[in-house]
Short mmCIF file of the C-alpha atoms (twelve columns), coordinates in Angstrom:
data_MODEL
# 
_entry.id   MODEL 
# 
loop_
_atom_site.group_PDB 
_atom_site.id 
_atom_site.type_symbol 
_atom_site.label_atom_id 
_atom_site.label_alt_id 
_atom_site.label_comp_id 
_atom_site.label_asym_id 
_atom_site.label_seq_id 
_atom_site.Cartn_x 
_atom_site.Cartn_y 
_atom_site.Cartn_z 
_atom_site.pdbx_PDB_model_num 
ATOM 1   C CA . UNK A 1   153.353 197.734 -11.350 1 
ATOM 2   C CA . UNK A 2   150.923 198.356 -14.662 1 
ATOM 3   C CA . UNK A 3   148.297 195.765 -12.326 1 
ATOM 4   C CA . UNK A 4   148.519 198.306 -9.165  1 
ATOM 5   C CA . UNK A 5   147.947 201.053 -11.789 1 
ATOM 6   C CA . UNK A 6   145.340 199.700 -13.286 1 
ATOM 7   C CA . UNK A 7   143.378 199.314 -9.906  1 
ATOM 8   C CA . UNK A 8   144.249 202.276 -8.536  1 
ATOM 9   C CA . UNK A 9   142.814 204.444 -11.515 1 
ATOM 10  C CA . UNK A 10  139.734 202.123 -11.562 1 
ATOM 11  C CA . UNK A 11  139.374 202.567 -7.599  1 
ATOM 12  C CA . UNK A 12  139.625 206.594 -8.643  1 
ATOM 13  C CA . UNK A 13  136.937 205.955 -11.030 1 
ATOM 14  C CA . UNK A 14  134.963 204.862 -9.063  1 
ATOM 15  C CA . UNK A 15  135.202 207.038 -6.540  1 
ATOM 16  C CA . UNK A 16  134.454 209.855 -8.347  1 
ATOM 17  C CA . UNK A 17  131.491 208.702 -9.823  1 
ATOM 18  C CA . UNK A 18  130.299 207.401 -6.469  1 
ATOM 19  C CA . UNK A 19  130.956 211.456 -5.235  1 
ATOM 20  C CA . UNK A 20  129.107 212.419 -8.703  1 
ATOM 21  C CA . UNK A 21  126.237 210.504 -7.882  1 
ATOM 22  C CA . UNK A 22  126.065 211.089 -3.995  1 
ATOM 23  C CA . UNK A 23  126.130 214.628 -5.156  1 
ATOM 24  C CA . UNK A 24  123.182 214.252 -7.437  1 
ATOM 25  C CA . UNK A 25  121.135 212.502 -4.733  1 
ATOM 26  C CA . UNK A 26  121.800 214.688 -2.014  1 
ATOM 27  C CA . UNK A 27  118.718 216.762 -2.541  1 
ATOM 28  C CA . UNK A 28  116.652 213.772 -2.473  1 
ATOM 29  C CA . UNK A 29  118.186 212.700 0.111   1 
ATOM 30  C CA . UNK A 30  117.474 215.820 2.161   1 
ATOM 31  C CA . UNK A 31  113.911 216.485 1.110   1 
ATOM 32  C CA . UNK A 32  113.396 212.464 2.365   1 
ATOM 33  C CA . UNK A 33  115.071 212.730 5.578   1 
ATOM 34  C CA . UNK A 34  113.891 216.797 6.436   1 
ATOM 35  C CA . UNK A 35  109.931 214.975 5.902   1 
ATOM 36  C CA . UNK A 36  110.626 213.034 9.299   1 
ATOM 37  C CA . UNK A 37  111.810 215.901 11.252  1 
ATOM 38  C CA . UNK A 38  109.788 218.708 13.214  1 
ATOM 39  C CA . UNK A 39  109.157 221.804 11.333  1 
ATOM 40  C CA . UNK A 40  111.805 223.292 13.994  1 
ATOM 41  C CA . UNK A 41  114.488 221.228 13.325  1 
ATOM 42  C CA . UNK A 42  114.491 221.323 8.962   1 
ATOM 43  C CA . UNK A 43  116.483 224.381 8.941   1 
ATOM 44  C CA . UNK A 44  117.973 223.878 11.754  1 
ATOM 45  C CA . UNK A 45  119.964 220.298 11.420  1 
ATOM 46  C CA . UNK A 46  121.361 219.753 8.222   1 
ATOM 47  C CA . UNK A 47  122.302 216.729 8.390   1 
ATOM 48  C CA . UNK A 48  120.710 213.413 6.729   1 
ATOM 49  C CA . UNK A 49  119.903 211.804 9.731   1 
ATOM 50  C CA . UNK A 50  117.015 213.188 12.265  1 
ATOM 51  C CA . UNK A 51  117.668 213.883 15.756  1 
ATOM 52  C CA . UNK A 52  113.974 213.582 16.120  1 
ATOM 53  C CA . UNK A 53  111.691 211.365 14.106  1 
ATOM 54  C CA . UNK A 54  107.765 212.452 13.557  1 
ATOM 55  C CA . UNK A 55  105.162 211.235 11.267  1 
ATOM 56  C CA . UNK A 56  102.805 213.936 11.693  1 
ATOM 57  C CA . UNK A 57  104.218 216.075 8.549   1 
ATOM 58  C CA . UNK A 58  102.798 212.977 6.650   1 
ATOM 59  C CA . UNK A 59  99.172  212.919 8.990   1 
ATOM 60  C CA . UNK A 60  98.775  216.519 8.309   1 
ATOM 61  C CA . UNK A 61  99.984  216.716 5.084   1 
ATOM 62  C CA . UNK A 62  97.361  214.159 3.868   1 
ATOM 63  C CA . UNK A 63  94.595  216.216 5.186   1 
ATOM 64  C CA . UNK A 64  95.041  218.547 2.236   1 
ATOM 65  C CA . UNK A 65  93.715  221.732 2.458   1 
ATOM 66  C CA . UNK A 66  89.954  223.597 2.381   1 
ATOM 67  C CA . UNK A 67  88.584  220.163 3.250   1 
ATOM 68  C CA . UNK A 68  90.253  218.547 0.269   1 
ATOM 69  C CA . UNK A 69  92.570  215.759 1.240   1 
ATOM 70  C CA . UNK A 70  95.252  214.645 -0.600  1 
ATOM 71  C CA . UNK A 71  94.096  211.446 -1.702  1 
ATOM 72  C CA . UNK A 72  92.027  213.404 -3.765  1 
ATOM 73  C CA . UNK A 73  94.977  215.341 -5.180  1 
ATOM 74  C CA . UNK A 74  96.753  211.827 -5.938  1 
ATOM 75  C CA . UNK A 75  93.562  210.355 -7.653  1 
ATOM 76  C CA . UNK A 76  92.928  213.315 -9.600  1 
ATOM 77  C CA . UNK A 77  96.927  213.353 -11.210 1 
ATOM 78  C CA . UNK A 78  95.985  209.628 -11.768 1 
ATOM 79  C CA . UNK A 79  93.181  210.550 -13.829 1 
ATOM 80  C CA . UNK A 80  94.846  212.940 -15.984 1 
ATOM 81  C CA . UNK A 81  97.749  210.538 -16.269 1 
ATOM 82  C CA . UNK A 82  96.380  207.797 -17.260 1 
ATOM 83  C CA . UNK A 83  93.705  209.240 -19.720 1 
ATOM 84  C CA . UNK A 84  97.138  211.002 -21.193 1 
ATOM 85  C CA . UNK A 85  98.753  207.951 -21.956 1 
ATOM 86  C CA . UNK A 86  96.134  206.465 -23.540 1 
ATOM 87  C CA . UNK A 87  95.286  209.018 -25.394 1 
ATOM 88  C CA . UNK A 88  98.879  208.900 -26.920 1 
ATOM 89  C CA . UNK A 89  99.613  205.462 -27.188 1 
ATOM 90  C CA . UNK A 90  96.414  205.163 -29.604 1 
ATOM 91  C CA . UNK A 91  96.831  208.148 -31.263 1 
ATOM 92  C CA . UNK A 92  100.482 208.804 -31.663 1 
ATOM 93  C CA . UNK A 93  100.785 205.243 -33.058 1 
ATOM 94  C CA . UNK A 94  97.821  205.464 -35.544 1 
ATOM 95  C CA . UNK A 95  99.739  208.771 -36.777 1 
ATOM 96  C CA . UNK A 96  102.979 207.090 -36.818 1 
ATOM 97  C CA . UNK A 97  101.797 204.245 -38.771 1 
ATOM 98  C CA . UNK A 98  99.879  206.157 -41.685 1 
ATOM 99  C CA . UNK A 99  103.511 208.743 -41.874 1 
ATOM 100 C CA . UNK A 100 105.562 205.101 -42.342 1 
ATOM 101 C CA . UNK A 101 103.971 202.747 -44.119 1 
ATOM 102 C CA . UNK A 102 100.616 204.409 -46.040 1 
ATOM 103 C CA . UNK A 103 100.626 207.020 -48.666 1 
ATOM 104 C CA . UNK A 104 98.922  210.019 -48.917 1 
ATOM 105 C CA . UNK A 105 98.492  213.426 -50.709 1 
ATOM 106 C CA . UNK A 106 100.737 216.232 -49.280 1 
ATOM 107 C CA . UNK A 107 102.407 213.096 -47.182 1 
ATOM 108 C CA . UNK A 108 105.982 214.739 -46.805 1 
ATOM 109 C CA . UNK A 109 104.794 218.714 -46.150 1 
ATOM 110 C CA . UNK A 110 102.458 217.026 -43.068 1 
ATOM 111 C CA . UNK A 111 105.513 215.341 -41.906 1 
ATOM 112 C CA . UNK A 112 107.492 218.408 -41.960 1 
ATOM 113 C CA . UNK A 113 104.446 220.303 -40.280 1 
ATOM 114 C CA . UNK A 114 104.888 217.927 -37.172 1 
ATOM 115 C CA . UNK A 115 108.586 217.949 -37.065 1 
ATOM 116 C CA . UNK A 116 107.941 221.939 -36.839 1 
ATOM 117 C CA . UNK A 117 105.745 221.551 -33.948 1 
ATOM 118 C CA . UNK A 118 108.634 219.555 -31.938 1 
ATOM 119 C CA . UNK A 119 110.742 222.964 -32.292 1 
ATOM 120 C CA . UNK A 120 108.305 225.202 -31.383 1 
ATOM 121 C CA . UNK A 121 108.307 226.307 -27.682 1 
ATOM 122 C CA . UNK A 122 104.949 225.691 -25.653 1 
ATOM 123 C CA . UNK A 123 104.337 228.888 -24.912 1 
ATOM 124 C CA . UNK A 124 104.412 230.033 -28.133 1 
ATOM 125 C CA . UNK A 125 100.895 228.591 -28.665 1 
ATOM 126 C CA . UNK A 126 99.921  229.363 -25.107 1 
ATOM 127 C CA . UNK A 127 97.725  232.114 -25.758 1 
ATOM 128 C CA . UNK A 128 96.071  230.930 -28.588 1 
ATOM 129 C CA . UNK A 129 95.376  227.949 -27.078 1 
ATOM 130 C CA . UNK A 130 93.747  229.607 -23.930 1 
ATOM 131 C CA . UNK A 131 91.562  231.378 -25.872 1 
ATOM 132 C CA . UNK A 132 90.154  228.561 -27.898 1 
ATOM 133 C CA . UNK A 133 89.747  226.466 -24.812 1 
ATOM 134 C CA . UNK A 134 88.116  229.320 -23.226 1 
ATOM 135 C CA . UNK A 135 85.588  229.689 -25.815 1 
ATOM 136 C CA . UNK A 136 85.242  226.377 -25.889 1 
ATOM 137 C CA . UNK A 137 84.192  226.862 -22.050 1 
ATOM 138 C CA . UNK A 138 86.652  223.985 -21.661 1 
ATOM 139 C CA . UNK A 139 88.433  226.232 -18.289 1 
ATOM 140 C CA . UNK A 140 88.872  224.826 -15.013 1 
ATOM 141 C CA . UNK A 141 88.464  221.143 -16.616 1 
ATOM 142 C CA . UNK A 142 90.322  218.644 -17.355 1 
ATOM 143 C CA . UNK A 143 89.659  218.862 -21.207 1 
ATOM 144 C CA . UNK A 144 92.751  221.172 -22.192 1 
ATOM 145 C CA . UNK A 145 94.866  218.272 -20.465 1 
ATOM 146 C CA . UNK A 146 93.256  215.367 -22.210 1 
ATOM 147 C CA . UNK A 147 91.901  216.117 -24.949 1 
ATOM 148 C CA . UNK A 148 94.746  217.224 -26.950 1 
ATOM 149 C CA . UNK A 149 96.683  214.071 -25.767 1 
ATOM 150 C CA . UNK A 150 93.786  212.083 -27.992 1 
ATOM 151 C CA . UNK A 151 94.422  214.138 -31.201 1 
ATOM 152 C CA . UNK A 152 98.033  213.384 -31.311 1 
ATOM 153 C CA . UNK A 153 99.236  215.910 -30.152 1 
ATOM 154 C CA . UNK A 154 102.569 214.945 -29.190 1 
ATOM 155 C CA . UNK A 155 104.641 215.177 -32.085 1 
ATOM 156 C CA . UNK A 156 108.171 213.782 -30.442 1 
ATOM 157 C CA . UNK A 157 105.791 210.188 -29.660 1 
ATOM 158 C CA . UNK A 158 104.653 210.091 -33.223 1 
ATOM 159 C CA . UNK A 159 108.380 210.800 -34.659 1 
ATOM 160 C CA . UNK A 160 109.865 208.070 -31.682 1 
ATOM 161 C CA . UNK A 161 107.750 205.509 -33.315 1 
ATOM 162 C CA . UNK A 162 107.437 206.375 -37.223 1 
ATOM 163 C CA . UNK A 163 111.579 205.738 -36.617 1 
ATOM 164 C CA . UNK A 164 110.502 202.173 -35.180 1 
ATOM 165 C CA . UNK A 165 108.004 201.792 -37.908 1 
ATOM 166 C CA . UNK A 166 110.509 202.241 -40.807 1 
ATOM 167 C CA . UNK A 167 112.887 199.626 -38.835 1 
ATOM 168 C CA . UNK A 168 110.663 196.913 -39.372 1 
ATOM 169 C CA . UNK A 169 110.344 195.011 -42.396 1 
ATOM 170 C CA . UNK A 170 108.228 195.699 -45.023 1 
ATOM 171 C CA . UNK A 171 107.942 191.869 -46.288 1 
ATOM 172 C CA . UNK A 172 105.448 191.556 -42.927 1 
ATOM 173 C CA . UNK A 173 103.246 193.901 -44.418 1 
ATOM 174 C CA . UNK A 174 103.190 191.851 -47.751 1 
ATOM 175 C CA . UNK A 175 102.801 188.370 -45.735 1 
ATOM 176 C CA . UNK A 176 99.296  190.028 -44.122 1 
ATOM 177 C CA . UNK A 177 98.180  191.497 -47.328 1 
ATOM 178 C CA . UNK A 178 98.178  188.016 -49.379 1 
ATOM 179 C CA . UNK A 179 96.501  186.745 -46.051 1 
ATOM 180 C CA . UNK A 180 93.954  189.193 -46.901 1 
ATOM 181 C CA . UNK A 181 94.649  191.996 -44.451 1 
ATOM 182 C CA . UNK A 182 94.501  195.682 -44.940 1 
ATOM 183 C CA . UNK A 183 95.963  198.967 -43.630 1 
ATOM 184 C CA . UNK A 184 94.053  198.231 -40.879 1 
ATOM 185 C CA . UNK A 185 94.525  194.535 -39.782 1 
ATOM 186 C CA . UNK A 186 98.419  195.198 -40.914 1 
ATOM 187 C CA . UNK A 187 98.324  197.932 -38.000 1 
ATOM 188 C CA . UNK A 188 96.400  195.691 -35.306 1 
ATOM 189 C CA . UNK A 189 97.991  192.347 -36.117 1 
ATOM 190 C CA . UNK A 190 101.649 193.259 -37.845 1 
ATOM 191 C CA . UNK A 191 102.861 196.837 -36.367 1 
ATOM 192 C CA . UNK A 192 100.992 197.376 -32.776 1 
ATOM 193 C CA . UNK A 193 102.457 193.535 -31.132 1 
ATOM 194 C CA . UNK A 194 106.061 195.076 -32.521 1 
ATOM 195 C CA . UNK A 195 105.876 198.262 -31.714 1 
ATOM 196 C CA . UNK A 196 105.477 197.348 -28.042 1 
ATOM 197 C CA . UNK A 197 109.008 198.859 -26.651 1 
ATOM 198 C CA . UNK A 198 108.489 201.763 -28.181 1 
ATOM 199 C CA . UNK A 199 104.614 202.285 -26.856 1 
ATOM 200 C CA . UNK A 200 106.360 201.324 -23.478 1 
ATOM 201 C CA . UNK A 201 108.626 204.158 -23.684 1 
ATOM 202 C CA . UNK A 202 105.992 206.215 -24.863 1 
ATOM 203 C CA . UNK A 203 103.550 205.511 -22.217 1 
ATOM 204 C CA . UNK A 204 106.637 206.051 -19.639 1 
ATOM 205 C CA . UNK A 205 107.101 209.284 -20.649 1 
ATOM 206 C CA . UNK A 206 103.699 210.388 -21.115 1 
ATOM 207 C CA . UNK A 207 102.780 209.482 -17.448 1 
ATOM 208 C CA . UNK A 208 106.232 211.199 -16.093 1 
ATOM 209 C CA . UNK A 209 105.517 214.337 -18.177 1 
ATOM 210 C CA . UNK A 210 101.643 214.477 -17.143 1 
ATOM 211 C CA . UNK A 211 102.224 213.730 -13.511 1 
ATOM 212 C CA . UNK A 212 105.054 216.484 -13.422 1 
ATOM 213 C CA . UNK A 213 103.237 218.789 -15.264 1 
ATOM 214 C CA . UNK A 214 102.573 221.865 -12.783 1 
ATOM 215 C CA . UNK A 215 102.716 225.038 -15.253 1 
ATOM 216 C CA . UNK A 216 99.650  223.367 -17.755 1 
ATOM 217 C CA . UNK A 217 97.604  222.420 -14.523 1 
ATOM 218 C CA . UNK A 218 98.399  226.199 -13.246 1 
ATOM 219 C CA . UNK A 219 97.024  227.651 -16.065 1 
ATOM 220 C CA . UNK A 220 93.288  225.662 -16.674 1 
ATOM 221 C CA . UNK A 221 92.963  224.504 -13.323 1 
ATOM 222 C CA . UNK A 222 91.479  226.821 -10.396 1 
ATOM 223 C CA . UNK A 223 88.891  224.511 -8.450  1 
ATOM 224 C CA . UNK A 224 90.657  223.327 -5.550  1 
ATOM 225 C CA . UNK A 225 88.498  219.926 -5.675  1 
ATOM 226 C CA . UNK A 226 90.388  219.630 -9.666  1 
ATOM 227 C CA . UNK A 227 94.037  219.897 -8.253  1 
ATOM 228 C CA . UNK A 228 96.706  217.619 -8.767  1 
ATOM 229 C CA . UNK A 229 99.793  216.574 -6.660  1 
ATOM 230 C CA . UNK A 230 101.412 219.156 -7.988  1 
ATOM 231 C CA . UNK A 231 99.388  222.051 -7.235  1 
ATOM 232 C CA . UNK A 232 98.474  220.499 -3.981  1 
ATOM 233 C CA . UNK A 233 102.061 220.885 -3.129  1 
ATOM 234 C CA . UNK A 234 102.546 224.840 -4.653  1 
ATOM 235 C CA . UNK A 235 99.381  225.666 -2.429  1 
ATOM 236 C CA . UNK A 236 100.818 224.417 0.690   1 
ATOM 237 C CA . UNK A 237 103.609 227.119 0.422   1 
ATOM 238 C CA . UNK A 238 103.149 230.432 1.510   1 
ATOM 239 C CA . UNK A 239 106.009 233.168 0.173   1 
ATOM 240 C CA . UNK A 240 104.314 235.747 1.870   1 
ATOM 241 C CA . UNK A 241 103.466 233.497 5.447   1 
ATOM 242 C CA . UNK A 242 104.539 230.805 7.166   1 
ATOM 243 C CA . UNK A 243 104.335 227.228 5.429   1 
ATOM 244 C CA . UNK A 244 104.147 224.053 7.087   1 
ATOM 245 C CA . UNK A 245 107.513 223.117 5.834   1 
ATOM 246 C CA . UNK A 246 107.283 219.783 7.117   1 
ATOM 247 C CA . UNK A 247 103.689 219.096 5.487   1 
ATOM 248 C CA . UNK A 248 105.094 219.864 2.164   1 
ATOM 249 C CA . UNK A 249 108.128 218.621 2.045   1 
ATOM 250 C CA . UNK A 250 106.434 214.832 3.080   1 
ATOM 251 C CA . UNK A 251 103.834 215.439 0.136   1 
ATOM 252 C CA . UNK A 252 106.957 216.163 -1.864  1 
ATOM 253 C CA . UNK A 253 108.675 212.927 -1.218  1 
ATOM 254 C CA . UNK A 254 104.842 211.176 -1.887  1 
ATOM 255 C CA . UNK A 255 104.613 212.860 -5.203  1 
ATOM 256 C CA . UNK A 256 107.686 211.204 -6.065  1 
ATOM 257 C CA . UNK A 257 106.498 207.945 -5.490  1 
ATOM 258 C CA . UNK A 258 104.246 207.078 -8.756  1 
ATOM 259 C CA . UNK A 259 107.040 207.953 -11.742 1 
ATOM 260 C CA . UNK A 260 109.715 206.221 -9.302  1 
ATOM 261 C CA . UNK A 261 107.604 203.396 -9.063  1 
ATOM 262 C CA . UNK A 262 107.099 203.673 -13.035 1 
ATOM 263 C CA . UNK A 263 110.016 204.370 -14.130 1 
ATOM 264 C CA . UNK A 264 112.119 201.725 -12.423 1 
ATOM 265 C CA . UNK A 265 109.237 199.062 -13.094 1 
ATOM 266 C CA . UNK A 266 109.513 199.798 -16.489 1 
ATOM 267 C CA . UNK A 267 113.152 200.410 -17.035 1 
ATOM 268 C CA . UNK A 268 114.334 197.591 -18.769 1 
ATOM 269 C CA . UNK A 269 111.672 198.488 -21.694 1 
ATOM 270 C CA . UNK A 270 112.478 202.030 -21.410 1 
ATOM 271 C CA . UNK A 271 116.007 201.353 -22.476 1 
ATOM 272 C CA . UNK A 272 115.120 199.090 -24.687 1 
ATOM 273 C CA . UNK A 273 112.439 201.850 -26.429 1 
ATOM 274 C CA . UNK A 274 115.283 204.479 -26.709 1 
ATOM 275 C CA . UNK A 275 117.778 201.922 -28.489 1 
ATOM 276 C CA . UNK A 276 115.637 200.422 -30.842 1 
ATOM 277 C CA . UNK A 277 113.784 203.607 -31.822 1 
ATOM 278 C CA . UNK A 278 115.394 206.466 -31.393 1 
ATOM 279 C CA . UNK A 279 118.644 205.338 -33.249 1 
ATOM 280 C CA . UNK A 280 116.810 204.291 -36.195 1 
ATOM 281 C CA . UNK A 281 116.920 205.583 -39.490 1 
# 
C-alpha cells in the first residue's frame, strides 16, 4: 500500500511539473510553429501544428528591410556581443582581483561605491549618460555599447568574481611570490587559470544580456545599416499598419538561436560559475 502511494504521488509530481513546464514553453512553442505558417493562417489556427507549411516568412524575412538584410542585423549583434564580453571578462576580473587580494587607499568606500551601482536602476543614469555620449559625438555608434563594457562597468561581474577570488587560497599567492612573481604574474599565472568558471559564467551572461539588449540599442542607435537583431525585429512591426507577421515572427525564432546555442553549450560551466561563486563568502 505505502509502495502504490509512493508512486502514485511521484507519478503526480511529475505530472505537474511536466504541465508547469509545457506551460512555460508554450509560447515558444507557438512563435516556432506560427513561423511556418502563412500570414493568413497565424491568427487563424491556433494550434501547434500547421495545416500549411511555408518557408517564405524565413526568405523574406532575411531580406531585411531598406536594402539591409538580416545577415547584417545578425553580424552587427555579433559585434557588439562579442566586443562586450571581452571587454568584461578583462576588465571585470582585473577589478575583481585588485578589490580581493591587493590593498589600496580608500579600498573599502570604492567597494561600497560599486555595490551602490548594482542597486541603482539604469535609467537613473540614463540621461546623464546620453548627454556625455552625445558630447562626446559618440551617437548612433557603437561606442556607448562597448566602451563602457571595457571600463568595468558591470559591477554584478566584478562582485560574482571578487566572491570567487576570496574562495581561493591565499597560500597560492605566497607560493608565486617566493617564485618571484608579482601582483601581476599572481593575476596571469595564479587567479585568471582558476577563475575560469566564473569568467564562463560571466562571459554567458554578458553575451545573453548584450544580444537581448533592445532598449540600450533603441536609444544610441538610429542608422538602419547599425541595427541589431533586435531592432531588426521591432522595425518589422507596424502598430499603426499591417506587419508581415510571418516575417517577424521567423526572425524571432532566429534571434533565439545564438544565446540557445550559448547557453546550453555552456551550461555545465554556467552552473558550475553560480555554485562556486555566488555562494561564497
Amino acid at each position: 500500500m505505502m509502495a502504490r502511494r509512493k508512486v502514485l504521488t511521484r507519478f503526480i509530481r511529475h505530472a505537474v511539473i511536466l504541465a508547469a513546464g509545457f506551460a512555460m514553453l508554450y509560447p515558444v512553442l507557438w512563435l516556432v510553429s506560427s513561423s511556418f505558417k502563412p500570414d493568413g493562417d497565424i491568427f487563424s489556427d491556433p494550434g501547434l501544428w500547421p495545416k500549411r507549411v511555408t518557408l517564405d516568412n524565413y526568405v523574406n524575412g532575411w531580406k531585411g528591410l531598406l536594402g539591409v538584410s538580416f545577415g547584417r542585423f545578425f553580424l552587427n549583434s555579433a559585434i557588439i556581443s562579442v566586443l562586450a564580453v571581452i571587454g568584461n571578462l578583462v576588465t571585470c576580473s582585473l577589478t575583481a582581483y585588485a578589490f580581493a587580494r591587493l590593498e589600496f587607499r580608500l579600498k573599502k568606500l570604492w567597494f561600497a561605491l560599486m555595490l551602490l551601482m548594482i542597486m541603482l536602476p539604469y535609467h537613473v543614469t540614463l540621461i546623464p549618460q546620453y548627454i556625455l555620449y552625445h558630447e562626446l559625438d559618440w551617437i548612433n555608434t557603437y561606442l556607448p555599447l562597448v566602451v563602457p563594457k571595457w571600463l568595468a562597468h558591470d559591477s554584478f561581474f566584478i562582485l560574482l568574481m571578487v566572491q570567487f577570488i576570496r574562495g581561493l587560497p591565499r597560500d597560492l599567492d605566497e607560493s608565486a611570490m617566493i617564485d618571484g612573481a608579482g601582483a601581476a604574474g599572481i593575476y596571469w599565472r595564479v587567479v585568471l587559470p582558476l577563475l575560469l568558471p566564473a569568467l564562463i559564467t560571466t562571459a554567458i551572461f554578458t553575451f545573453i544580456w548584450t544580444w537581448d539588449d533592445f532598449f540600450s540599442q533603441m536609444i544610441y542607435l538610429n542608422d538602419v545599416r547599425l541595427f541589431t537583431v533586435q531592432l531588426g525585429v521591432r522595425s518589422m512591426f507596424d502598430p499603426s499598419g499591417e506587419s508581415a507577421w510571418g516575417s517577424l515572427l521567423a526572425m524571432s525564432v532566429l534571434s533565439l538561436v545564438p544565446v540557445t546555442v550559448i547557453f546550453f553549450a555552456f551550461q555545465r560551466f554556467f552552473l558550475e560559475g553560480i555554485a562556486t561563486s555566488g555562494l561564497k563568502g
